[in-house]
Each structure stands twice: as C-alpha cells, then as structure tokens.
DRENDO-1510 file (C-alpha; in Angstrom, 1 decimal, always signed):
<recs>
REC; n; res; u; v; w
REC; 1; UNK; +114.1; +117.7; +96.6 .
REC; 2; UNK; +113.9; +121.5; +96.5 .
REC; 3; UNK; +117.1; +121.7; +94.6 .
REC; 4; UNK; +115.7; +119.9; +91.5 .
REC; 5; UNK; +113.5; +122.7; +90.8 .
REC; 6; UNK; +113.7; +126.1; +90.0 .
REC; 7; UNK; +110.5; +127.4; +91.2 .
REC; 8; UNK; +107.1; +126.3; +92.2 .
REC; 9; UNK; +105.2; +124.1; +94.4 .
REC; 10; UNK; +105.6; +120.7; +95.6 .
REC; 11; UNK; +102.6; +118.7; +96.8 .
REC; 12; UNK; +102.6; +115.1; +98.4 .
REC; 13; UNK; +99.4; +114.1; +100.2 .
REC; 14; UNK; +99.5; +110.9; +102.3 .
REC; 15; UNK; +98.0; +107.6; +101.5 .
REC; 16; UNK; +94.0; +107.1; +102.3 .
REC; 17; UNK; +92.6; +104.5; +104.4 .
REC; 18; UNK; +91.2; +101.8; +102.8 .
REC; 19; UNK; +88.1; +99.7; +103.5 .
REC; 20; UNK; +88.6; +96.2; +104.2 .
REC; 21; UNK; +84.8; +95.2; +104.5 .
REC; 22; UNK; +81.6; +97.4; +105.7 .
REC; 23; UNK; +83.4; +99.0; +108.5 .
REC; 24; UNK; +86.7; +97.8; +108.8 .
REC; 25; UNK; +89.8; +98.9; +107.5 .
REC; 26; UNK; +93.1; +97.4; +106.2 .
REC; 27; UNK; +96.2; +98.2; +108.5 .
REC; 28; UNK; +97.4; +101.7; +107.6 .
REC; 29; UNK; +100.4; +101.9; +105.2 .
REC; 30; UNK; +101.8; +105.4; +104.3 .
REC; 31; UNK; +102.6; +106.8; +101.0 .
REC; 32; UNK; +106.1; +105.8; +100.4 .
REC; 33; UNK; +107.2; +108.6; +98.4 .
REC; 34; UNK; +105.1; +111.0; +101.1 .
REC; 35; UNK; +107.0; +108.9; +104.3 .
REC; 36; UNK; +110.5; +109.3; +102.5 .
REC; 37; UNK; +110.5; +113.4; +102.7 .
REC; 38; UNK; +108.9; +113.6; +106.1 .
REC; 39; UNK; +108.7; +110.4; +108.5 .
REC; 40; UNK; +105.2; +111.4; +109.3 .
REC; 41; UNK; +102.7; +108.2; +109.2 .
REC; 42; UNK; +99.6; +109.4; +110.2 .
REC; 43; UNK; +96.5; +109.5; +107.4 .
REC; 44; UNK; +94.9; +112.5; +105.9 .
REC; 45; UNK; +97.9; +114.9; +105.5 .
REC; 46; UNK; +99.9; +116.9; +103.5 .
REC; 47; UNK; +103.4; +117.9; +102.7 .
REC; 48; UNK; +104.0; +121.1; +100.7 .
REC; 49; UNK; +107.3; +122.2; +99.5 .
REC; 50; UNK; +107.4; +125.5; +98.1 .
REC; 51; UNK; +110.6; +127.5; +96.5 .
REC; 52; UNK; +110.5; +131.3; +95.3 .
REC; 53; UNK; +113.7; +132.5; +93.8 .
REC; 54; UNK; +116.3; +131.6; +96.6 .
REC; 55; UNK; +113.6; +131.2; +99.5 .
REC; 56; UNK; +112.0; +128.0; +100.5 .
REC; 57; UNK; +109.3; +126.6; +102.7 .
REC; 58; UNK; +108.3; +123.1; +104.2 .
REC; 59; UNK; +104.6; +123.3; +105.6 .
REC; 60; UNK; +103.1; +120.1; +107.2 .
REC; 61; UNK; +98.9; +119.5; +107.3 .
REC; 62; UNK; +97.9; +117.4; +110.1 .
REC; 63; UNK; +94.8; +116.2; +111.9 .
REC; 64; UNK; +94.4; +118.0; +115.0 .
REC; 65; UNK; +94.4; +116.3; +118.1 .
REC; 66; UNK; +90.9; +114.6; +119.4 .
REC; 67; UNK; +90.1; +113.2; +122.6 .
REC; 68; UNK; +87.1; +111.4; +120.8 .
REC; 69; UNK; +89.3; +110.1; +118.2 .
REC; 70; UNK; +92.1; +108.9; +121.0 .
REC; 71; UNK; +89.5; +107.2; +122.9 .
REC; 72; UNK; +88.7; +105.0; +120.0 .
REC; 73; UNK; +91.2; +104.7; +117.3 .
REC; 74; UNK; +94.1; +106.2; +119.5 .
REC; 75; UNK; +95.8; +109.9; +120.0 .
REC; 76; UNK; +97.3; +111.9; +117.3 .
REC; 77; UNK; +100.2; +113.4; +117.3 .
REC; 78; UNK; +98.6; +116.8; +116.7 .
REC; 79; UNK; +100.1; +120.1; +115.5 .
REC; 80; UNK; +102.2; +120.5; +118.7 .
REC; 81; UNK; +103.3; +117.3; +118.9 .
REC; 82; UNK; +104.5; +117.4; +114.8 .
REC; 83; UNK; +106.2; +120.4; +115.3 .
REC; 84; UNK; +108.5; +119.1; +117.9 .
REC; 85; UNK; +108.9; +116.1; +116.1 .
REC; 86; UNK; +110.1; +116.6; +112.7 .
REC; 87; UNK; +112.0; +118.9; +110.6 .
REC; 88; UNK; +109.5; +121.2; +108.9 .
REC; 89; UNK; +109.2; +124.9; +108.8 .
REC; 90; UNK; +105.6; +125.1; +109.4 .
REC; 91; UNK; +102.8; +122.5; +110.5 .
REC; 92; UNK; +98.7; +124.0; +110.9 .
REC; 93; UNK; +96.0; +121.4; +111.1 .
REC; 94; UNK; +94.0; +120.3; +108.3 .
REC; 95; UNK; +91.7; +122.7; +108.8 .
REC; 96; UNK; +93.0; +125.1; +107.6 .
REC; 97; UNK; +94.4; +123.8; +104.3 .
REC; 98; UNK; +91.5; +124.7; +101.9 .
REC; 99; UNK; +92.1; +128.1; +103.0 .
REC; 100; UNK; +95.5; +127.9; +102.8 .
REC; 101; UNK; +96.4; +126.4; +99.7 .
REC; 102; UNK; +94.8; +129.2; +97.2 .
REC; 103; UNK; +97.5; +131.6; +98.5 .
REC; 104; UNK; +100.3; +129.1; +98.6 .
REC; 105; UNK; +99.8; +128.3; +94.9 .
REC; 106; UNK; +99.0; +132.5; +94.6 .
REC; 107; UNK; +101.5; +133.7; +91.9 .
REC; 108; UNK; +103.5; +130.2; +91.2 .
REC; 109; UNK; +103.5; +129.1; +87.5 .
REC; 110; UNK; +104.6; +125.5; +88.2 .
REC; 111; UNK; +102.9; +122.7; +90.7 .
REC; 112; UNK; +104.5; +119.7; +91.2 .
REC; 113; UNK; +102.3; +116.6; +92.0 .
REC; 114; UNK; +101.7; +112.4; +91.7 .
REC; 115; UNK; +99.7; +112.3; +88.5 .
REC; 116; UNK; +98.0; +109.0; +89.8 .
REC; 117; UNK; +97.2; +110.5; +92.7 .
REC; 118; UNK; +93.1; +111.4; +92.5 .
REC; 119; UNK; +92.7; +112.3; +96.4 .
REC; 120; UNK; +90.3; +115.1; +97.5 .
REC; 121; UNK; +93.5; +116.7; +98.8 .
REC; 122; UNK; +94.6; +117.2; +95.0 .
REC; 123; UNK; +91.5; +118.1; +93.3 .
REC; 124; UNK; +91.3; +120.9; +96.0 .
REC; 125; UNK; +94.6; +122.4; +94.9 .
REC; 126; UNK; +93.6; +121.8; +91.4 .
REC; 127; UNK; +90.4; +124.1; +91.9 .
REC; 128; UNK; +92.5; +126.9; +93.8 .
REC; 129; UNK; +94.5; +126.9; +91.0 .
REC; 130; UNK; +91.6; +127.2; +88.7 .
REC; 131; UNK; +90.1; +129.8; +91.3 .
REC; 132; UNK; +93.2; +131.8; +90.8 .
REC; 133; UNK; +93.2; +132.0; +87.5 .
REC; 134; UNK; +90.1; +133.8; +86.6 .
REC; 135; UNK; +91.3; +135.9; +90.3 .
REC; 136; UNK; +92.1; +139.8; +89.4 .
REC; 137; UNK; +94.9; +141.0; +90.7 .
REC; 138; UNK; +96.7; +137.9; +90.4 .
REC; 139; UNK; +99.9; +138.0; +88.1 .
REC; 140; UNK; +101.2; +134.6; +87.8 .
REC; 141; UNK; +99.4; +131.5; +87.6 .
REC; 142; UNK; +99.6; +127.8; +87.2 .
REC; 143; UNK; +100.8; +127.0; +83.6 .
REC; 144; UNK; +102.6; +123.8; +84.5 .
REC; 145; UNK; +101.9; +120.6; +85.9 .
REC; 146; UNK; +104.5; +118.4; +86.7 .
REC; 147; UNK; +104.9; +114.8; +87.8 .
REC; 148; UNK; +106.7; +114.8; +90.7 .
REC; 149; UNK; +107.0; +110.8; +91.1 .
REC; 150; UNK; +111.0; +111.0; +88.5 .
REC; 151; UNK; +112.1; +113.2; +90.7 .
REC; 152; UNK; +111.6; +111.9; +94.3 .
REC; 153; UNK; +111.5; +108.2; +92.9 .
REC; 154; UNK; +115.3; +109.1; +91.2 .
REC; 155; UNK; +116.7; +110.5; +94.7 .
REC; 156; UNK; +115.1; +107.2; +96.2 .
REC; 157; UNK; +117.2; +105.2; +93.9 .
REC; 158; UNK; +120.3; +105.7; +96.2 .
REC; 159; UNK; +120.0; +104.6; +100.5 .
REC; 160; UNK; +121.1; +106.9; +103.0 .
REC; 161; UNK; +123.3; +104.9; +105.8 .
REC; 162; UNK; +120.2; +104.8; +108.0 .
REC; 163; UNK; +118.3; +103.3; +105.1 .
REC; 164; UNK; +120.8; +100.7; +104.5 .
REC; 165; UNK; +120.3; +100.5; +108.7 .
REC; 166; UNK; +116.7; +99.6; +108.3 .
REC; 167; UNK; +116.9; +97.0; +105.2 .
REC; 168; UNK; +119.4; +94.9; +107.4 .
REC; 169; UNK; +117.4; +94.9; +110.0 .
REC; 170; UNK; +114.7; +93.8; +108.0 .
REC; 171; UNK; +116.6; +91.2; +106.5 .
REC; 172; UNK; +118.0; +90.0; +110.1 .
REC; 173; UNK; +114.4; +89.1; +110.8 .
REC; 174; UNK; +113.9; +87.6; +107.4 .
REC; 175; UNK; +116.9; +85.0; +108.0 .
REC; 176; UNK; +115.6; +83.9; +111.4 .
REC; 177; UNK; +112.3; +83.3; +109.8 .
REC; 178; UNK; +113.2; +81.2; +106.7 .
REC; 179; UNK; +115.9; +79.3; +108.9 .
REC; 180; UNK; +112.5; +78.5; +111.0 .
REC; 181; UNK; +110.8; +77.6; +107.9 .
REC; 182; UNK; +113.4; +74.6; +106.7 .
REC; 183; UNK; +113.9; +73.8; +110.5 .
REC; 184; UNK; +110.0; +73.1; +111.0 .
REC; 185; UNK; +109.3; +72.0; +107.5 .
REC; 186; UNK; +107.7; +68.1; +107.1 .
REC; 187; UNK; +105.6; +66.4; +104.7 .
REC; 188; UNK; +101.8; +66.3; +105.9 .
REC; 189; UNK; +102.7; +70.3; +107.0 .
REC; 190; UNK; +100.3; +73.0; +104.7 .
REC; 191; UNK; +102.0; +75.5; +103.2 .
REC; 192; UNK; +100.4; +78.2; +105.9 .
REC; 193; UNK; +101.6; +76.6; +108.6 .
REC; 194; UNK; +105.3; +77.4; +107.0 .
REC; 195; UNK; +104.3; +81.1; +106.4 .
REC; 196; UNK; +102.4; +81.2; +110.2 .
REC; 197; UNK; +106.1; +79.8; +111.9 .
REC; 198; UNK; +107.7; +83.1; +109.9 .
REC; 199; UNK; +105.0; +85.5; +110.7 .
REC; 200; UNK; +105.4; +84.6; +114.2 .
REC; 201; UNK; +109.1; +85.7; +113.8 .
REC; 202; UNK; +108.5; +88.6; +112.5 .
REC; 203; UNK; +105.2; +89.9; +114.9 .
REC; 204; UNK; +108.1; +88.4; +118.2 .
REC; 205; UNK; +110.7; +90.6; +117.2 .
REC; 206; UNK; +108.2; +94.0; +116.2 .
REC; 207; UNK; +108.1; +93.8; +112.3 .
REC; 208; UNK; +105.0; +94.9; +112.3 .
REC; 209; UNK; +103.8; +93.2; +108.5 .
REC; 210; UNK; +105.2; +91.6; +105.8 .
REC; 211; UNK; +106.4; +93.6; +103.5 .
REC; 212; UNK; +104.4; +91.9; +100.7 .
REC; 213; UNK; +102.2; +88.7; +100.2 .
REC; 214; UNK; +104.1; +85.4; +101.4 .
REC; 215; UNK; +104.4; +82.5; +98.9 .
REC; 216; UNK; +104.7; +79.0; +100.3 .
REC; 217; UNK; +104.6; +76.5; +97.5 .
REC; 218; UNK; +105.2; +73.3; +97.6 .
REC; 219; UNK; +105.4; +71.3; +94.4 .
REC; 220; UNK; +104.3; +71.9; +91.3 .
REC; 221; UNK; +102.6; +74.7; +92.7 .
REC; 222; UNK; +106.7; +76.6; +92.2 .
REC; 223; UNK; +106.0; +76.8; +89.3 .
REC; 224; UNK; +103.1; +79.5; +89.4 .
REC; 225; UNK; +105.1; +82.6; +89.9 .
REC; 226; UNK; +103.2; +84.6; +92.2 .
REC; 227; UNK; +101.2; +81.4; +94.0 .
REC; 228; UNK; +99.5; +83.0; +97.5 .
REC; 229; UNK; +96.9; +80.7; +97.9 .
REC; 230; UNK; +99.3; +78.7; +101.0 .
REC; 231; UNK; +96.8; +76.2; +101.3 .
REC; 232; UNK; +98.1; +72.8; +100.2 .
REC; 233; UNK; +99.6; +70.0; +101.8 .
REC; 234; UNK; +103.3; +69.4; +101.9 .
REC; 235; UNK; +104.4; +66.1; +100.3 .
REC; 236; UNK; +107.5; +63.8; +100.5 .
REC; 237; UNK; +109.9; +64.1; +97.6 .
REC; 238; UNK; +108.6; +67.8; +96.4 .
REC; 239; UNK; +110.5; +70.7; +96.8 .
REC; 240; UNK; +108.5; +73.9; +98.7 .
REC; 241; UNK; +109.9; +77.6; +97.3 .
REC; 242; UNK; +109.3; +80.0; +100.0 .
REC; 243; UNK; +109.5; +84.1; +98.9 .
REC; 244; UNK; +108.5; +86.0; +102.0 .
REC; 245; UNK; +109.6; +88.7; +104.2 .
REC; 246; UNK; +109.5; +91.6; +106.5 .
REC; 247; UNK; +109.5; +94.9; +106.7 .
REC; 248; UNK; +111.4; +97.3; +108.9 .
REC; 249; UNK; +110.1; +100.9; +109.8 .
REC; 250; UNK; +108.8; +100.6; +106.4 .
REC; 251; UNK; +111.8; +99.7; +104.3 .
REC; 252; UNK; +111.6; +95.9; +102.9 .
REC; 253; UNK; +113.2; +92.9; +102.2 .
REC; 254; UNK; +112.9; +90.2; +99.6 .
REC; 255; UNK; +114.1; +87.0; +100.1 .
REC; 256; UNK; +113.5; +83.6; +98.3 .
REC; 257; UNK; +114.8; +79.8; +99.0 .
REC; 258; UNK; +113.8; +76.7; +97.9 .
REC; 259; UNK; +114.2; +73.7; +99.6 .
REC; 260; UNK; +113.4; +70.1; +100.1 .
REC; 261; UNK; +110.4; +69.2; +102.1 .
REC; 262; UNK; +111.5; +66.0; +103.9 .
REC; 263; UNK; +115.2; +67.9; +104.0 .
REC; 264; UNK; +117.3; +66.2; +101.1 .
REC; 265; UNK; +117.7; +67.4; +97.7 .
REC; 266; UNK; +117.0; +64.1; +95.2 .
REC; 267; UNK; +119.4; +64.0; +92.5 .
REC; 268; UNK; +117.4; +65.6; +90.1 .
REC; 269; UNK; +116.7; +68.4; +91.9 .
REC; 270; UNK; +119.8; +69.2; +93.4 .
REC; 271; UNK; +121.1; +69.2; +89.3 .
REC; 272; UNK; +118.5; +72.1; +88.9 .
REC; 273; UNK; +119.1; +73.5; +91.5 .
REC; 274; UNK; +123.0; +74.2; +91.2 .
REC; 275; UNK; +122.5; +75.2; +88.0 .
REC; 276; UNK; +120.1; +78.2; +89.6 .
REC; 277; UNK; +122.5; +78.7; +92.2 .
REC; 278; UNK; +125.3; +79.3; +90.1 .
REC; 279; UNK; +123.5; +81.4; +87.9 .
REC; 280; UNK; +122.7; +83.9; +91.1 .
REC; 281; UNK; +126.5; +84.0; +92.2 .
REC; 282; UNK; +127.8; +84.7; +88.9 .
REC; 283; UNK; +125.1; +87.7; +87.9 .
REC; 284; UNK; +125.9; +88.6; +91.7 .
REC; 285; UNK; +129.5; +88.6; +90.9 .
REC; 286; UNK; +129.3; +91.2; +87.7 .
REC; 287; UNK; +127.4; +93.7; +89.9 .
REC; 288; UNK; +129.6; +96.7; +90.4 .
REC; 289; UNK; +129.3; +100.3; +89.4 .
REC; 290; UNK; +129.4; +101.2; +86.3 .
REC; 291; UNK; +127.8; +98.1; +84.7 .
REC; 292; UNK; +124.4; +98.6; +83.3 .
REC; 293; UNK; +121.1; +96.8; +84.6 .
REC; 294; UNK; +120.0; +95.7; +81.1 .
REC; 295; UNK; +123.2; +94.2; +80.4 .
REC; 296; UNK; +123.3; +92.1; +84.0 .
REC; 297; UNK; +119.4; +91.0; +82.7 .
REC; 298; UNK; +120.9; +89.9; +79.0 .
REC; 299; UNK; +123.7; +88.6; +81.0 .
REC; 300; UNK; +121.8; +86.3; +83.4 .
REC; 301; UNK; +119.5; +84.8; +80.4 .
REC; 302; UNK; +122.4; +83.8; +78.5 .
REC; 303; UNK; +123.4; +82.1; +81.7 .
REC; 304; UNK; +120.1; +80.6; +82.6 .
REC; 305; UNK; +119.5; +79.3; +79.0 .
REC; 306; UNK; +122.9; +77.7; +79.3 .
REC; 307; UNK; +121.7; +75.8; +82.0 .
REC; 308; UNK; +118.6; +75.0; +80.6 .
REC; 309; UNK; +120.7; +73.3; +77.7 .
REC; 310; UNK; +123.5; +71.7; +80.0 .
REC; 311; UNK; +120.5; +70.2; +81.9 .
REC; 312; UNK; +118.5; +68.9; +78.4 .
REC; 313; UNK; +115.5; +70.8; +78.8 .
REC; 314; UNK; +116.9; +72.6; +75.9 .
REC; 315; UNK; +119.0; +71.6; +72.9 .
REC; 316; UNK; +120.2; +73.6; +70.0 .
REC; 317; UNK; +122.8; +76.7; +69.7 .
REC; 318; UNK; +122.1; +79.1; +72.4 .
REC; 319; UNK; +122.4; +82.2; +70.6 .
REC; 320; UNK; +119.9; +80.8; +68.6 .
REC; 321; UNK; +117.6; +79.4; +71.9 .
REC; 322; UNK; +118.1; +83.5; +73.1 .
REC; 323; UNK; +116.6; +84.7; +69.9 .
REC; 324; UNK; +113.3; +82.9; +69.6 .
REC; 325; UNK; +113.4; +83.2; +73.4 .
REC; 326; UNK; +112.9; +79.7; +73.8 .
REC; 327; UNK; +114.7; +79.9; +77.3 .
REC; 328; UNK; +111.8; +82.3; +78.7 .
REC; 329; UNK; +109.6; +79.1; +78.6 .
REC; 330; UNK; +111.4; +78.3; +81.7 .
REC; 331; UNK; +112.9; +81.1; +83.0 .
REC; 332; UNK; +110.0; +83.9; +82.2 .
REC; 333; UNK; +111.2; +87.0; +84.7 .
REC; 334; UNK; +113.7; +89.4; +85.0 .
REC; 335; UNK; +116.8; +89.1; +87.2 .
REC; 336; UNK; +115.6; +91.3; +89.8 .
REC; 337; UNK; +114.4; +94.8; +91.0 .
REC; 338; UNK; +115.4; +98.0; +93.1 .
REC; 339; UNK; +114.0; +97.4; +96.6 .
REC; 340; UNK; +113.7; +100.1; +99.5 .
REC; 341; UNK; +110.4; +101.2; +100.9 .
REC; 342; UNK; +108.3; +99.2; +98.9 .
REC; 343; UNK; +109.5; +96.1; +97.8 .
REC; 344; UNK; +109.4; +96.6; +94.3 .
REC; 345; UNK; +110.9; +100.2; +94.6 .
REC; 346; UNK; +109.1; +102.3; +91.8 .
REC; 347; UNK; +112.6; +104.0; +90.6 .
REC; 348; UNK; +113.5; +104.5; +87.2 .
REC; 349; UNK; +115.6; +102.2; +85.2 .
REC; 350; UNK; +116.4; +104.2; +82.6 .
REC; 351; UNK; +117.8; +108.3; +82.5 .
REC; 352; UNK; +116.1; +110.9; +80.7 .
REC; 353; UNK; +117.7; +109.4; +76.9 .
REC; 354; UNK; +115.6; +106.5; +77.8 .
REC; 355; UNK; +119.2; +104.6; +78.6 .
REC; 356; UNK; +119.6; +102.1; +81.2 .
REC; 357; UNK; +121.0; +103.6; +84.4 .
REC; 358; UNK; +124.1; +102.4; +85.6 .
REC; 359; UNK; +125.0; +100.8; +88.9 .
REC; 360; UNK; +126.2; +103.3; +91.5 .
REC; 361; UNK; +126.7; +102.7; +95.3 .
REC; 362; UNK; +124.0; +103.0; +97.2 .
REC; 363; UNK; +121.5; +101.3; +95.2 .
REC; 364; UNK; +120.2; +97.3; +96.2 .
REC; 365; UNK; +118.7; +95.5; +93.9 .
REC; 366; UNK; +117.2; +91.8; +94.5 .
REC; 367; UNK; +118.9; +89.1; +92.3 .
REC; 368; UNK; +116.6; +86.3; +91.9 .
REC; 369; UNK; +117.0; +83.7; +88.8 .
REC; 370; UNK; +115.1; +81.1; +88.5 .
REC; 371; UNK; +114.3; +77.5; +86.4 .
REC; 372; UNK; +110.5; +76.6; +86.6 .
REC; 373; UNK; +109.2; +73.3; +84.7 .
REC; 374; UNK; +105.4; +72.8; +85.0 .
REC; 375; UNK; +104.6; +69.0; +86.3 .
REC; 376; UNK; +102.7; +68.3; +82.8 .
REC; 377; UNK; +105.1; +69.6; +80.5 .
REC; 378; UNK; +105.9; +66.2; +78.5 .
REC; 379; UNK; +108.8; +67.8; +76.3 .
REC; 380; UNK; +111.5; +68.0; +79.6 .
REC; 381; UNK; +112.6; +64.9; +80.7 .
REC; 382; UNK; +109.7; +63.3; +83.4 .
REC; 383; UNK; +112.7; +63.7; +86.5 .
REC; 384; UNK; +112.7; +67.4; +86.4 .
REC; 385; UNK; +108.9; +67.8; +85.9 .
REC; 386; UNK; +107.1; +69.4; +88.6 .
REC; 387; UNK; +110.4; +71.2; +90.0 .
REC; 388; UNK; +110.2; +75.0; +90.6 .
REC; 389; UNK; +113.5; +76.7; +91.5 .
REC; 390; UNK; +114.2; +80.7; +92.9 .
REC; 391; UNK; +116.8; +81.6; +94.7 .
REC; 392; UNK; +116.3; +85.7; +95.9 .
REC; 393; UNK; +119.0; +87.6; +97.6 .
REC; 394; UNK; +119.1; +91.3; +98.5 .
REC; 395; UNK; +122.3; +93.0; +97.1 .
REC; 396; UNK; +123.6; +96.5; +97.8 .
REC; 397; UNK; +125.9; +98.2; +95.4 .
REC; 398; UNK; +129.4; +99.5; +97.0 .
REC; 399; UNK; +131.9; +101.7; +95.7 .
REC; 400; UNK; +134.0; +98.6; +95.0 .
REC; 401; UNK; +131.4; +96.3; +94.3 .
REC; 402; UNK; +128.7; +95.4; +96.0 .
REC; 403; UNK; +127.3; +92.7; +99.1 .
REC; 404; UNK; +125.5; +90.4; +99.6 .
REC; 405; UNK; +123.1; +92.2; +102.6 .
REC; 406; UNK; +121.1; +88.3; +102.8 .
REC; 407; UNK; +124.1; +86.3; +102.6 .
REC; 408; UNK; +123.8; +84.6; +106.2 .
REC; 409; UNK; +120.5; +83.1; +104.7 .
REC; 410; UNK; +121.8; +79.4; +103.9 .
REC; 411; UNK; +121.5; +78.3; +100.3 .
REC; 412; UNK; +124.4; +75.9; +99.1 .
REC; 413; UNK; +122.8; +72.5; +98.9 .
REC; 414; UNK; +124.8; +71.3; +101.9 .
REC; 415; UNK; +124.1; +74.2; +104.0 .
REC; 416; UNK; +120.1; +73.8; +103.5 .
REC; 417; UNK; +120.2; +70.1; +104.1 .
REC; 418; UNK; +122.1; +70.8; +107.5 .
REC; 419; UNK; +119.5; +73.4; +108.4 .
REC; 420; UNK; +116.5; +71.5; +107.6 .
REC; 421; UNK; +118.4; +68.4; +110.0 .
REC; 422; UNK; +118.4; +71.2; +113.2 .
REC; 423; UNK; +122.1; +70.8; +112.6 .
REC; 424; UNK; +123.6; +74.6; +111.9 .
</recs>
C-alpha cells in the first residue's frame, strides 16, 4: 500500500457500530477496506500508514482493555494483546490518538483518506491538520487530500492464495446449503423456511452470517430482482430462484439456482432455462486473461437476446433487438461483479483512461445471466409467463483461464431434478 505513494499519510478508521433499535445493535461488521490491511475486527480503531522519504511506519489505535466492558459485551484484545497479534510497528490505545495525530500529520503535505467516510476519527485529523496550519514553526502542511478507496480497492482487485482459501470455503458451505434447499423444497413450504434450512448450514458449520440478504422466491415473485420479503407460499408447478450465501472470515460468496418446487422442470421451463444455462457456460467459457469485462457484458447480451428470440419472446434482427435494447426488457442486469470481502467488491472496472480493465489471474468475478418474464406480461407467449431464471456461479481468473470455484453446486436440468428426488 505504502509503495503507491510517495509521501504522506494514510488513514483507515474502522467501521462504527450501528443501532438496530433504542439500545440494541446490529452484529458488528468491519470496514472491509480497514480488515484487508490489518485483520483487526474490533470497533473504534484506527490504522495509520505513514511514509517519509524511504522510512515507513504502521501504527495501530485500539480500545484498551476493560474489565467492565469484558464483563458485559466481552474482553478486548487490548494494546498487549494487538501487539502480539498482528504485524504493525506500533499499537497505543485510543486514548491517546487525539494527541497523537497533530504530530503524525506534523510536516506531511499529503493525507490519504475514504472521502465517504464522515467518522469523528476523521474530522479529528481534519482539525489537526487545520491546527497545524495556522501552527508557527511548522514548515509543511497538508495541501493534499487524497482518496485512498482506488488505491486499496485496485490492490483488492487481485486474491492472495489465502484469500482464494477463504472464498472456497465459503462456497463449500454455500453448496451444502442450496443442495439442502432442493432436497427439502415442497409445495405448501414458505419461502423462509427454504432460507431457515440454509442458515442452519451455515450457523452448524461456523459461518457466522450471510454474506448478504437471502432471496427465496418462488413464482412470479423471480422476477423482482432483489425480492427479500421470503414470505410466500410455495406452489406446485412454479419455479423458486434462490440467491443466498455465506461468508467466510469475511470474504463472501454468491451463488444463485433456480429450481422446480415440486422437483421437475415442465417443458416450458426447462426451454428457458437451458437457454440461461447455456448462456452462463459460454460467457464462462470466454473468461481468460486478457479479455476485457465490458466486452464479456456486450458478449453475454448478444447471447441472451439470442435466446430471447430462439424462444419467441422476441422476434426481429438481433442487432437491431441490441440497439433499441429491447432484450433488457427481459434480461435487465449485468453479467456479474468482482466479489471478495464484500459481495459486490467495490474495485474499479476501469484504469485511470477510464478503460475497461482486463482479466488477470487472481480476480473472481460472479457470472450470473438471467431471463425474467413478469406473470402479466401479455406480449410473451402465456407458457413462459410467470417464469424467473438466474443461474450465479463464482468464477476465478487463472493464468490459463479461469474455474469454476461453485462448480460442485448442481445446475444441469438432470442434475437438479436428481437432487431435489434425495437421489445424488
């Protein structure tokens, strides 16, 4: 990180506590960007990175230690127990960082920080910076602000080994639950009994949450992209598109199937749903380095309004259909998105021209095309309408290609039916 600067300060603070209701608080999640330099998930601390000339520093701020605060919430890890822990030059209580920060900023002309972050942490550093600046004696001050977020956001873009570690592991727990899901799956079953039978995976085997929201929708309900409600009932002949999964030590997955509630695919369905299938291995089959993200996305809507018009939900020339976007109707999303500690991993997609990065080894993208026609839309023909189709894979880009890291997740029509019969 240190090496993408020539001088200055770098400052991450981690993520606040948030209220859930009068006194009670939402789970804590750290900062991602704050968790990928330093592994430390505790609230109310700070990670400073300073570099002067050829010299650098690492300084951790922690909460000290409280037997009051381990009797109710549980102990801290404490300065001591930070310092033997991770790989920092320095770590001082919290304490002491309004003193400390005037004279870490004290003759740097550039600070480095998250411009949406608006934490008291920040605006203290901001006034020590203003402080200094009407300080005699001081030299060199603060002219430059800098968003830090390219920079870490950019190295995040490509997994470690142990990274790559973690996703699997994730994604492990992922298959077992949405193998559970077509195995339990009846009609007269709510949609939240589905997502309860995965979260019980996951909680069993220590994912600790889900790494975002769980859709369970059965139906027509498909075909509202980012559905949560989980409420309804589960009815013979519908389809039910589950897109849930876990996290490991923070890093996610992202995994969708679709598949028939009372376990066989009508023939309607299973037309659409080949056509989405095939779709997903194709787009999957282009990834390799080199080729460009925006071309895979122009790529896999040519492919998906193909499908549209082989299945007569569209008619017309398809370069035509692409232009006046007719096939967005159906297929409204883009083909997928980086994925690492947050599931929809906040890394660029284009370099500093404002060109679309290319593939290199070591990224993972989710691949995730889909064919969604609303139940009242009179202008498809009435055996598709109501059907809502995504399949979601997790891929990771090799140096000669890429894999599939979710491929032991069943998804050829045959394959589904035969899990949702107890039979694989």
């Amino acid at each position: 990180m240190l090496n993408s600067i020539e001088e200055g300060v770098i400052l991450f603070s981690s993520a606040p506590s948030k209220t859930r209701s009068n006194d009670t608080e939402y789970p804590y999640r750290q900062n991602s960007d704050f968790y990928y330099l330093c592994g430390f998930e505790e609230a109310n601390s700070v990670l400073i990175l300073v570099k002067t000339g050829e010299s650098t520093r690492t300084l951790l701020y922690v909460e000290p230690h409280s037997e009051e605060f381990a009797l109710w919430n549980g102990a801290r890890l404490g300065v001591e127990g930070a310092m033997k822990r991770f790989s920092v030059d320095e770590v001082h209580s919290m304490l002491e960082y309004p003193n400390h920060i005037k004279e870490i900023l004290r003759e740097h002309i550039a600070l480095y920080i998250d411009f949406q972050d608006d934490s008291s942490i920040l605006k203290l550093a901001q006034q020590s910076a203003k402080d200094l600046r009407e300080t005699r004696g001081v030299k060199r001050t603060l002219r430059c602000l800098h968003d830090v977020t390219y920079l870490i956001r950019s190295q995040r873009l490509i997994k470690s080994p142990e990274e790559i570690e973690a996703i699997r592991h994730a994604i492990s727990l992922t298959a077992s639950a949405h193998h559970e899901a077509m195995k339990q799956c009846k009609s007269g079953l709510r949609e939240f009994e589905l997502q309860a039978s995965m979260s019980y995976i996951f909680l069993s085997n220590g994912a600790m949450s889900e790494a975002y929201g769980a859709i369970v929708a059965g139906g027509n309900n498909a075909n509202t992209l980012h559905y949560v409600d989980n409420h309804d009932v589960l009815k013979e002949g519908d389809l039910v598109l589950i897109d849930a999964a876990c996290e490991w030590e923070l890093y996610a997955s992202d995994i969708t199937r679709t598949f028939p509630v009372n376990g066989k695919f009508s023939d309607a369905q299973r037309k659409v749903y080949e056509k989405v299938l095939d779709v997903q291995l194709r787009v999957i089959e282009a990834m390799k380095p080199g080729v460009k993200r925006d071309w895979l996305q122009r790529y896999s809507e040519e492919l998906l309004c193909q499908a549209l018009i082989d299945l007569g939900i569209l008619s017309g020339d398809r370069e035509a259909l692409m232009e006046a976007k007719a096939h967005k109707k159906y297929a409204p999303h883009g083909i997928g998105h980086w994925m690492g500690l947050d599931v929809h991993d906040p890394c660029p997609y284009v370099d500093d021209a404002g060109e679309s990065l290319v593939f290199q080894a070591g990224m993972v993208m989710t691949i995730e095309p889909g064919i969604y026609i609303r139940a009242d839309d009179a202008s498809v023909p009435e055996k598709y309408r109501g059907i809502g189709i995504r399949i979601e894979d997790d891929i990771l880009i090799t140096e000669e290609g890429c894999e599939n890291l979710s491929s032991m997740i069943v998804k050829t029509v045959e394959d589904i039916e035969a899990m949702c019969a107890n039979q694989l």
